[in-house]
TORNUPA-180975 format. One line per 10 residues: number of its first residue (from 1); their letters; for each residue z, x, y of N, C-alpha, C, O, CB. Coordinates in pm, whole numbers. Glycine has a CB too. Layout:
NUM = A = Z/X/Y/Z/X/Y/Z/X/Y/Z/X/Y/Z/X/Y  ... $
***
This chain:
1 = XXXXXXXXXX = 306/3635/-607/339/3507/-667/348/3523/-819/271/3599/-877/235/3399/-628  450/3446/-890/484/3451/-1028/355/3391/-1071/289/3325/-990/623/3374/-1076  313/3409/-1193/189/3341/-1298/280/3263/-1387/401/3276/-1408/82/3466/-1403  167/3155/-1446/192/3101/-1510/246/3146/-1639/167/3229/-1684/120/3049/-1500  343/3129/-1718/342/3153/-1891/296/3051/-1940/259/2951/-1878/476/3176/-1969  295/3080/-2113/269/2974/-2202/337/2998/-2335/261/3085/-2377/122/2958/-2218  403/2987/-2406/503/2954/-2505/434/2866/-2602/373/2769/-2557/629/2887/-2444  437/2887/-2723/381/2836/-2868/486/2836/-2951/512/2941/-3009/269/2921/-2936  571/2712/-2975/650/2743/-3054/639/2699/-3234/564/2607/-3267/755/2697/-2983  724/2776/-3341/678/2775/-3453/826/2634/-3493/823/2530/-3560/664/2959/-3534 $
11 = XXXXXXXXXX = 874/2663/-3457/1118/2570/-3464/1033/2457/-3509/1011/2472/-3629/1282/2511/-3237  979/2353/-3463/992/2204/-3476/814/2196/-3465/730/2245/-3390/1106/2112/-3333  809/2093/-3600/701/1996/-3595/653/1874/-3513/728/1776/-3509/707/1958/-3687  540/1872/-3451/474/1727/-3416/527/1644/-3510/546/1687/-3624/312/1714/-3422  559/1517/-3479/499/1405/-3516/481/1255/-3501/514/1216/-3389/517/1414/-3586  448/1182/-3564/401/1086/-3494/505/963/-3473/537/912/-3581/280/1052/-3557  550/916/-3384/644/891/-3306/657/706/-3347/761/645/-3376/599/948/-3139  521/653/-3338/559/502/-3336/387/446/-3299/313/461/-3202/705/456/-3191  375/378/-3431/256/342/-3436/234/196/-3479/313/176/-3570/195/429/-3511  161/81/-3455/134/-44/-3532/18/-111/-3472/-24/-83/-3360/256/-139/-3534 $
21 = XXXXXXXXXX = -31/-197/-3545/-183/-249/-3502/-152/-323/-3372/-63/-407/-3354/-265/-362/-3624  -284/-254/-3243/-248/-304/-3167/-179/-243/-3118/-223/-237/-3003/-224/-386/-3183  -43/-155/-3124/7/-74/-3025/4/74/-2998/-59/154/-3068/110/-98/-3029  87/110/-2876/65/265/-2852/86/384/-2992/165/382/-3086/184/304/-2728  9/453/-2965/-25/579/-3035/69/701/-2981/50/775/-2884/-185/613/-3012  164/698/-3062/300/778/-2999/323/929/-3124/328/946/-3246/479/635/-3006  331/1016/-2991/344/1160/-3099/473/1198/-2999/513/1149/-2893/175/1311/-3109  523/1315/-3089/623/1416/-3001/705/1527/-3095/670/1576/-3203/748/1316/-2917  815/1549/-3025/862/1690/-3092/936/1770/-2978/959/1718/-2868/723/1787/-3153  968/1886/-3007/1062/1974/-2909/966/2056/-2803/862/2083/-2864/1161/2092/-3005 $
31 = XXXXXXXXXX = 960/2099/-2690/899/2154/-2635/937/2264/-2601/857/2350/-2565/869/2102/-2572  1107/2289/-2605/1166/2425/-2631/1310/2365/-2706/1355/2251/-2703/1191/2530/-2471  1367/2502/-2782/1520/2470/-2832/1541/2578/-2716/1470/2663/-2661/1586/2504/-3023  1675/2533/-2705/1726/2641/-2572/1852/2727/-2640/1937/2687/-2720/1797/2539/-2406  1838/2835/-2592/1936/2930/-2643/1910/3022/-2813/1989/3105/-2860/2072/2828/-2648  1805/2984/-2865/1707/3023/-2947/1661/3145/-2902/1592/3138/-2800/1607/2931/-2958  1679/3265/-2953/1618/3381/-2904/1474/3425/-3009/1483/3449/-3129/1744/3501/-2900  1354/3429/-2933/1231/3477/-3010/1179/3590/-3039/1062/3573/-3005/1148/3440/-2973  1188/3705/-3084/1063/3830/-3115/1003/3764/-3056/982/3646/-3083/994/3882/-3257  948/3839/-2938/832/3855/-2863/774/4027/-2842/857/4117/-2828/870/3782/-2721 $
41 = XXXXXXXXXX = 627/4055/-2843/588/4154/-2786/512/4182/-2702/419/4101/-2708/568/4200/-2837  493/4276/-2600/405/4278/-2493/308/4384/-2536/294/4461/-2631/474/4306/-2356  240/4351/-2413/84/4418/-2456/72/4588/-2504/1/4647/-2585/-22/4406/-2303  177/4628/-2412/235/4796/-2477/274/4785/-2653/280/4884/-2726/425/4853/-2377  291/4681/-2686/380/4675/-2849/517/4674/-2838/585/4665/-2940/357/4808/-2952  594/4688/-2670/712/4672/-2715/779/4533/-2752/720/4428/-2723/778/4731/-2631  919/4532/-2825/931/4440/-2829/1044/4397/-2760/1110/4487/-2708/914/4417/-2926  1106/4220/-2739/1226/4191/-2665/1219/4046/-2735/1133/3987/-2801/1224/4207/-2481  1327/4022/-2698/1356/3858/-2763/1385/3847/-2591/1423/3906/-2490/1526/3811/-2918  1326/3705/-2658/1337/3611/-2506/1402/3457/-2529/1352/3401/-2626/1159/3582/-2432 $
51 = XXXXXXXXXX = 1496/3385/-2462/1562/3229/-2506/1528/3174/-2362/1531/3229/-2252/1764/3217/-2556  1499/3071/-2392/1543/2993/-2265/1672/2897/-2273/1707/2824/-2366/1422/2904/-2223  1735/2919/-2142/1886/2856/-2148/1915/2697/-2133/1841/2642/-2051/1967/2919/-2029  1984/2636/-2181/2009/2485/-2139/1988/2449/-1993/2041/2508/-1898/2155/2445/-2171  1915/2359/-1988/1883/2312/-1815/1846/2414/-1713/1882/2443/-1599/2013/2248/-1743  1754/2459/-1809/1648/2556/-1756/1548/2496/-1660/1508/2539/-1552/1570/2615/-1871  1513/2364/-1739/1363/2289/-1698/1439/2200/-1565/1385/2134/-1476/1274/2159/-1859  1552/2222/-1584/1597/2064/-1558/1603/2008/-1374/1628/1896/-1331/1780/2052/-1633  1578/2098/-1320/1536/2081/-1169/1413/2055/-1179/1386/1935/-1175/1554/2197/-1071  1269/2178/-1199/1161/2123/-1220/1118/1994/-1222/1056/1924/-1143/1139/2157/-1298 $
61 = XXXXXXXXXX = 1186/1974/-1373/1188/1788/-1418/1245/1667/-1294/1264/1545/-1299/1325/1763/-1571  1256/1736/-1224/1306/1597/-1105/1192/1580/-1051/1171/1480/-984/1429/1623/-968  1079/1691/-1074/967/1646/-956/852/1525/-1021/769/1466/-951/866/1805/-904  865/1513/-1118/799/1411/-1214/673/1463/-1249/637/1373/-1325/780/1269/-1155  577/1545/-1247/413/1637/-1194/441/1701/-1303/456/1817/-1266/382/1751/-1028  465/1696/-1460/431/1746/-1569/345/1643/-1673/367/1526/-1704/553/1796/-1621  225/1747/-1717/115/1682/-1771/159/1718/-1920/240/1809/-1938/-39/1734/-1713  103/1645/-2028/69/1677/-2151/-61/1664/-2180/-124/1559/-2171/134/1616/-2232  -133/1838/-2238/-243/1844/-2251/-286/1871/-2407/-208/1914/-2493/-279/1929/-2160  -427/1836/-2427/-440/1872/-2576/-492/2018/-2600/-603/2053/-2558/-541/1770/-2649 $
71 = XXXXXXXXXX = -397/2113/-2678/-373/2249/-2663/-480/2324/-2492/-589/2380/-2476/-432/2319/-2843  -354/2275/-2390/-360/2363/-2296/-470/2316/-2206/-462/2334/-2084/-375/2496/-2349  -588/2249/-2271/-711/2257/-2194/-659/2153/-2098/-605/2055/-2149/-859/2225/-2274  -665/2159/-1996/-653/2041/-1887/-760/2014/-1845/-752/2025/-1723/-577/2059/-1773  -883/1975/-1882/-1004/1857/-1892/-960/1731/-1984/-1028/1629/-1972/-1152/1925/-1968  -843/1731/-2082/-806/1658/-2204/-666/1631/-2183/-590/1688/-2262/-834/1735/-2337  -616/1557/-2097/-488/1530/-2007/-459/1409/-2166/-548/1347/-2224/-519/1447/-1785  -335/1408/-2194/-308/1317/-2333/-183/1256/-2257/-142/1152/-2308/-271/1411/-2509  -115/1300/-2147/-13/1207/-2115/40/1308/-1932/-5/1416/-1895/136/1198/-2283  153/1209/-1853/210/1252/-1734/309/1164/-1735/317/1048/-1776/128/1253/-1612 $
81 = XXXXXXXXXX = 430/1280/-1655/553/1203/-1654/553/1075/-1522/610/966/-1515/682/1323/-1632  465/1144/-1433/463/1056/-1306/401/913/-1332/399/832/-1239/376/1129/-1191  344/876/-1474/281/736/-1485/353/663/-1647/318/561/-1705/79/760/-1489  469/768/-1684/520/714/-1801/448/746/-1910/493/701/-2015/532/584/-1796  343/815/-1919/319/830/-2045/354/930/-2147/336/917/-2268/222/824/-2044  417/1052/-2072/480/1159/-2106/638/1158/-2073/662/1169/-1952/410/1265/-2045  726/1148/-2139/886/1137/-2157/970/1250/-2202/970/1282/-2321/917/1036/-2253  1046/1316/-2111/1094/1437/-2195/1246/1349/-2215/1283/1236/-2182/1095/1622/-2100  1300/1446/-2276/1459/1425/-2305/1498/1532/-2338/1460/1585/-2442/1507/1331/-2408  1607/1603/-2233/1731/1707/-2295/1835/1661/-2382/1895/1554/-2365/1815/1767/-2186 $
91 = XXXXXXXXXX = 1855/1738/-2469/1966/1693/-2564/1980/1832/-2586/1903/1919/-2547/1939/1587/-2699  2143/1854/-2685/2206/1981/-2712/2119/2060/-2790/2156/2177/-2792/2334/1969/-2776  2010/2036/-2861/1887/2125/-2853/1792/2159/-2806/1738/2265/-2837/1846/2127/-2899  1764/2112/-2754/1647/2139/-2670/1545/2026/-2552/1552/1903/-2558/1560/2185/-2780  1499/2066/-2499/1373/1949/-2488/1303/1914/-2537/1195/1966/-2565/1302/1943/-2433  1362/1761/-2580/1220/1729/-2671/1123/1622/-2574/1171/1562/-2477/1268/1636/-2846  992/1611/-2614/944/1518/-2554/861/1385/-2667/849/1397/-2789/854/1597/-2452  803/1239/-2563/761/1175/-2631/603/1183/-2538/607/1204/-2417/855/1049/-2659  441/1160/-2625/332/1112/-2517/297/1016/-2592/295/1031/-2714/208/1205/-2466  257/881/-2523/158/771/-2569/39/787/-2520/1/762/-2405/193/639/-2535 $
101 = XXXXXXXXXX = -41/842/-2637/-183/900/-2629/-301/785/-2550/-297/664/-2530/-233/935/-2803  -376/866/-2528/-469/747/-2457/-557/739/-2572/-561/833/-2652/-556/781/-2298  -627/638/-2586/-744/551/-2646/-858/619/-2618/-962/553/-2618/-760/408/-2591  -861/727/-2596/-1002/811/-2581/-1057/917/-2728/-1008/910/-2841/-971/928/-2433  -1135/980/-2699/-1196/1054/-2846/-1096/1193/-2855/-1081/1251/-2963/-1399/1110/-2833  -1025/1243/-2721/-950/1358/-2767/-838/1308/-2797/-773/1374/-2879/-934/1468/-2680  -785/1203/-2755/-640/1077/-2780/-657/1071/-2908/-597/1159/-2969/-640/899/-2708  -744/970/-2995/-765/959/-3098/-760/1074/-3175/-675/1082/-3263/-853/903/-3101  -842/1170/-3155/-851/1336/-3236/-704/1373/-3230/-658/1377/-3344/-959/1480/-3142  -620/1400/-3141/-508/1440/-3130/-368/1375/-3203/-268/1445/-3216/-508/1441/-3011 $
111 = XXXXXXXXXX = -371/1238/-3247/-302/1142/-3320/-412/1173/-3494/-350/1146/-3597/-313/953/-3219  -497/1203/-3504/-542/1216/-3623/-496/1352/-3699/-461/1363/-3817/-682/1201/-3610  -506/1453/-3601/-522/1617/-3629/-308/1597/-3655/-262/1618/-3767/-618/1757/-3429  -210/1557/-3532/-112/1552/-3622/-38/1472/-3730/74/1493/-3777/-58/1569/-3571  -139/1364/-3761/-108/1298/-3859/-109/1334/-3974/-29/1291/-4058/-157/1219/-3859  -232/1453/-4007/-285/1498/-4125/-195/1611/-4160/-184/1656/-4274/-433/1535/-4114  -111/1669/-4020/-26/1764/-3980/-179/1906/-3991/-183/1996/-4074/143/1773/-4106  -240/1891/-3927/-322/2024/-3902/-267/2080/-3750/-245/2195/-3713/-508/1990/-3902  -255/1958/-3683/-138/2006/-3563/-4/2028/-3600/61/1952/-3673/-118/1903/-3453  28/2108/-3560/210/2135/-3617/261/2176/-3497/377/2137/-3507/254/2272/-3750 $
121 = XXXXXXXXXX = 251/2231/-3387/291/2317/-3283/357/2253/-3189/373/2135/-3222/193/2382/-3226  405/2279/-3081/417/2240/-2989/455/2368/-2886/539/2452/-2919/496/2135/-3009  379/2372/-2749/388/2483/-2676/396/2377/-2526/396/2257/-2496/246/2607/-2705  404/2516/-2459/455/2473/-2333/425/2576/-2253/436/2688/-2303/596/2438/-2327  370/2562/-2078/362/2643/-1962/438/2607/-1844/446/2498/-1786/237/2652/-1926  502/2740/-1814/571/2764/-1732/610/2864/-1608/549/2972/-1606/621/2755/-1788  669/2848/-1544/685/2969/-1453/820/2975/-1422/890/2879/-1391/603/2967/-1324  859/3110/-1435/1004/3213/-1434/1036/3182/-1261/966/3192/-1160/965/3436/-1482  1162/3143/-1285/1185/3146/-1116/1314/3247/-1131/1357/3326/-1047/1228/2965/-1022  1369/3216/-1280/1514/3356/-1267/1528/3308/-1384/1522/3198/-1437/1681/3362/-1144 $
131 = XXXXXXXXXX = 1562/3498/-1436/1609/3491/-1511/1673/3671/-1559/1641/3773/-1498/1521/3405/-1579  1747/3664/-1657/1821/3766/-1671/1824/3889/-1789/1851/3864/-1907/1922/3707/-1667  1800/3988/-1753/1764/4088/-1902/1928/4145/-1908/2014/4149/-1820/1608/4257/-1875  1929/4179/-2020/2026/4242/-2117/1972/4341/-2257/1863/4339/-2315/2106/4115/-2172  2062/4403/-2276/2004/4452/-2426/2106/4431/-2490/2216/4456/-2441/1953/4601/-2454  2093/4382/-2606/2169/4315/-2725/2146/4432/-2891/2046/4503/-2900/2079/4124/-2746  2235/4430/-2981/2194/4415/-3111/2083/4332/-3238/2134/4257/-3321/2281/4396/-3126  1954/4354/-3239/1901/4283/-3336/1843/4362/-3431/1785/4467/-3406/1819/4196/-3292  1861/4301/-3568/1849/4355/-3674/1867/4535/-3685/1792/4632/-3680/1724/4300/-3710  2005/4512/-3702/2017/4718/-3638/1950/4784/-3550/1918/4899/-3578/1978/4830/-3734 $
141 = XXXXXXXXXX = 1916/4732/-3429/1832/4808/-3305/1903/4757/-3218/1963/4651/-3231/1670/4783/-3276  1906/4857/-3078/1898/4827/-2956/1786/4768/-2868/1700/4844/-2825/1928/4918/-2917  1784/4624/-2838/1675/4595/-2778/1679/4468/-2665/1768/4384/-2675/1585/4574/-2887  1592/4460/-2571/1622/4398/-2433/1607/4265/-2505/1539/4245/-2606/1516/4434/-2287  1694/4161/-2423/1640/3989/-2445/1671/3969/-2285/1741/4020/-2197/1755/3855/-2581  1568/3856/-2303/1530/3808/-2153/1602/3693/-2182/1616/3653/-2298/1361/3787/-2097  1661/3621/-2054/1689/3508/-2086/1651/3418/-1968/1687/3438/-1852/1820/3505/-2129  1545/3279/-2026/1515/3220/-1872/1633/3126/-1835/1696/3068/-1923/1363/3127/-1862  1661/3113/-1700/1751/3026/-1682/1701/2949/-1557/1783/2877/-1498/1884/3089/-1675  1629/2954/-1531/1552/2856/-1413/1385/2870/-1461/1345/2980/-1499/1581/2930/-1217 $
151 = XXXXXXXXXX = 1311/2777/-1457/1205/2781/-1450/1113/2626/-1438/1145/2521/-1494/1188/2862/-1550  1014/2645/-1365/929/2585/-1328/818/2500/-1469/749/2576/-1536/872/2690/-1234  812/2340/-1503/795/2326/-1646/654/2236/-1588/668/2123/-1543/942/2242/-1755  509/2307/-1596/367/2251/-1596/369/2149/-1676/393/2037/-1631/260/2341/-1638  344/2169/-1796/269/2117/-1928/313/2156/-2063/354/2268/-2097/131/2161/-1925  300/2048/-2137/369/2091/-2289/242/1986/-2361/205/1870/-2349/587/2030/-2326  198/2125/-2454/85/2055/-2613/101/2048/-2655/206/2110/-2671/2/2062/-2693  66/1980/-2757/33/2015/-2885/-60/2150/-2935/-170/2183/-2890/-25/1903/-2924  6/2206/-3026/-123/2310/-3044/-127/2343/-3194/-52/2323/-3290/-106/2464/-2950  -232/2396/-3177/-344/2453/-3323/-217/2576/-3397/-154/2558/-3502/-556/2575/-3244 $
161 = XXXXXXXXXX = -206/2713/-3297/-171/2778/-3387/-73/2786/-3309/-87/2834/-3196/-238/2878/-3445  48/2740/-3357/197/2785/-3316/230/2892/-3358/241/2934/-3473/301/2709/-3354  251/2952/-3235/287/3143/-3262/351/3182/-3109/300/3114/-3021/96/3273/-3297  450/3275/-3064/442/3280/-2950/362/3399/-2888/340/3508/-2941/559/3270/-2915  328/3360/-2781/204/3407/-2678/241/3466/-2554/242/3389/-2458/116/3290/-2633  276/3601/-2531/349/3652/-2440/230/3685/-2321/129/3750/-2347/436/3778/-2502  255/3638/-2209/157/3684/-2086/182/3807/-2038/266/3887/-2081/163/3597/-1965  95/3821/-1934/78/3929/-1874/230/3949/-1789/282/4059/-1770/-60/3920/-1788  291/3807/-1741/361/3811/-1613/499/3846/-1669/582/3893/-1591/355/3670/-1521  540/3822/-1840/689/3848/-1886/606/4054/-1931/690/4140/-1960/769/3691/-2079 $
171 = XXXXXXXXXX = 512/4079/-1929/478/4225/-1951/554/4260/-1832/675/4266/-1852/313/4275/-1958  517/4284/-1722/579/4305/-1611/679/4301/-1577/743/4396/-1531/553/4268/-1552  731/4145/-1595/918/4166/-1588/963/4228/-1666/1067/4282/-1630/1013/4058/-1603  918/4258/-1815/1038/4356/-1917/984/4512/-1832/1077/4587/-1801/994/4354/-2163  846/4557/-1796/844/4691/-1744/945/4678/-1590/1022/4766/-1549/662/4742/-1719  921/4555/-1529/1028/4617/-1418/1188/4631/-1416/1254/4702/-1340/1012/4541/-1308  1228/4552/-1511/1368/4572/-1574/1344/4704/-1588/1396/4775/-1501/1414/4491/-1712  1278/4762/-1677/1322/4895/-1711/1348/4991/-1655/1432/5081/-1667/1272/4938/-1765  1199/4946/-1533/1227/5074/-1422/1329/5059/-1350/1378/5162/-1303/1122/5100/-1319  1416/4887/-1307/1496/4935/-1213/1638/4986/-1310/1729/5014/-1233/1521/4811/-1093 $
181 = XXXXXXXXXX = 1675/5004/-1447/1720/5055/-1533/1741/5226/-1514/1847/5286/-1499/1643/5008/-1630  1569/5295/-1522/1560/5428/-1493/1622/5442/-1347/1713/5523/-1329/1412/5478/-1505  1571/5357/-1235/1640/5375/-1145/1766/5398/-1067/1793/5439/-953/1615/5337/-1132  1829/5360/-1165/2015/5308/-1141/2011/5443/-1239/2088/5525/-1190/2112/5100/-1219  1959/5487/-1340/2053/5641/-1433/2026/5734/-1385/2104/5829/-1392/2028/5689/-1587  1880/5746/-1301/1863/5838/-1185/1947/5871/-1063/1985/5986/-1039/1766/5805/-1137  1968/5789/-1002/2070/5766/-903/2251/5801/-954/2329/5872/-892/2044/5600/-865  2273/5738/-1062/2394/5787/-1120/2415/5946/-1164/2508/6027/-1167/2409/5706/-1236  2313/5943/-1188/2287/6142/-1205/2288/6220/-1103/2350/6326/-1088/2147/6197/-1256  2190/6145/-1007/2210/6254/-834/2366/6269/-787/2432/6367/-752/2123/6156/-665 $
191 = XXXXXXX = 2400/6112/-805/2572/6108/-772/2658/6179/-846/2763/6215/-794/2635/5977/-784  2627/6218/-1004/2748/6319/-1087/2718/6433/-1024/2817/6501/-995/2742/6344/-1266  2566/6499/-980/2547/6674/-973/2617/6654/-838/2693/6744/-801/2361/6767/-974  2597/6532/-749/2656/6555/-603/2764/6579/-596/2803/6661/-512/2652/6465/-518  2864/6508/-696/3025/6529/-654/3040/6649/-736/3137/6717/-704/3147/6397/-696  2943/6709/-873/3019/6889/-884/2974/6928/-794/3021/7042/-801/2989/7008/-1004  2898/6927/-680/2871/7049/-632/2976/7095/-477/2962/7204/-422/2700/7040/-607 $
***
């Protein structure tokens, strides 16, 4: 079974969405730009840029079962699409979303922390259902980019340190790309010595 990812992005700021005495406590921001390729590295040090593609999320999103948590912890649920309090929207950049915070002490903390902008982030977890490697040109190198084009969309935070955060489970897909890579130049090689001989 695929694992979860989690994505920290640095592109777009929190902020605070729509506020007045007496009413909801509204934050938001992008939860991915799509087609944005990132430096990412895995736990070996190599590196790959990774994008996610337009209407990536966008099946997922029919099932309504995405939470907004305050950075990640899910004891501190700040919004859900299934009760309206969490709102995404695709547009030609990305997904952005809206949450109307709850009236609680991490609600409150979480409308304070990006007000002051000590929150700046916004990240997101997910799971790869497909997607496609290539190697491209960046900055004078040859190097792989992943690109997601289907995936499964949990939860999107706010978070502390926007940076991206590569898991264990995109380690694996860039090593198995590679091998089935070695695999196919291996095989193309048995097939050149086969037909000289």
């Amino acid at each position: 079974m695929k694992e979860k990812e989690v994505r920290q992005l640095t592109t777009e700021k929190i902020e605070i969405r729509s506020v007045s005495e007496g009413q909801k406590k509204t934050i938001g921001g992008y939860a991915v730009k799509y087609n944005s390729p990132t430096l990412m590295r895995d736990r070996w040090g190599d590196e790959f840029l990774e994008e996610i593609a337009s209407g990536a999320f966008d099946k997922s999103l029919q099932n309504r079962n995405q939470k907004a948590l305050w950075n990640h912890d899910t004891s501190k649920p700040l919004g859900s699409v299934s009760v309206g309090t969490l709102r995404f929207n695709s547009d030609m950049s990305g997904l952005n979303y809206d949450i109307d915070l709850p009236n609680n002490t991490y609600g409150n903390d979480a409308y304070e922390s990006v007000q002051r902008g000590d929150v700046d982030g916004s990240s997101f977890g997910f799971r790869c259902n497909d997607d496609v490697w290539s190697k491209v040109q960046y900055e004078g190198k040859e190097i792989y980019k992943r690109s997601i084009v289907e995936a499964d969309l949990f939860e999107v935070s706010p978070c502390t340190f926007p940076a991206y955060d590569s898991s264990d489970m995109c380690c694996r897909s860039l090593e198995t790309f590679k091998e089935s890579l070695n695999q196919k130049e291996n095989l193309r090689k048995k097939l050149v010595i086969e037909t000289l001989l």
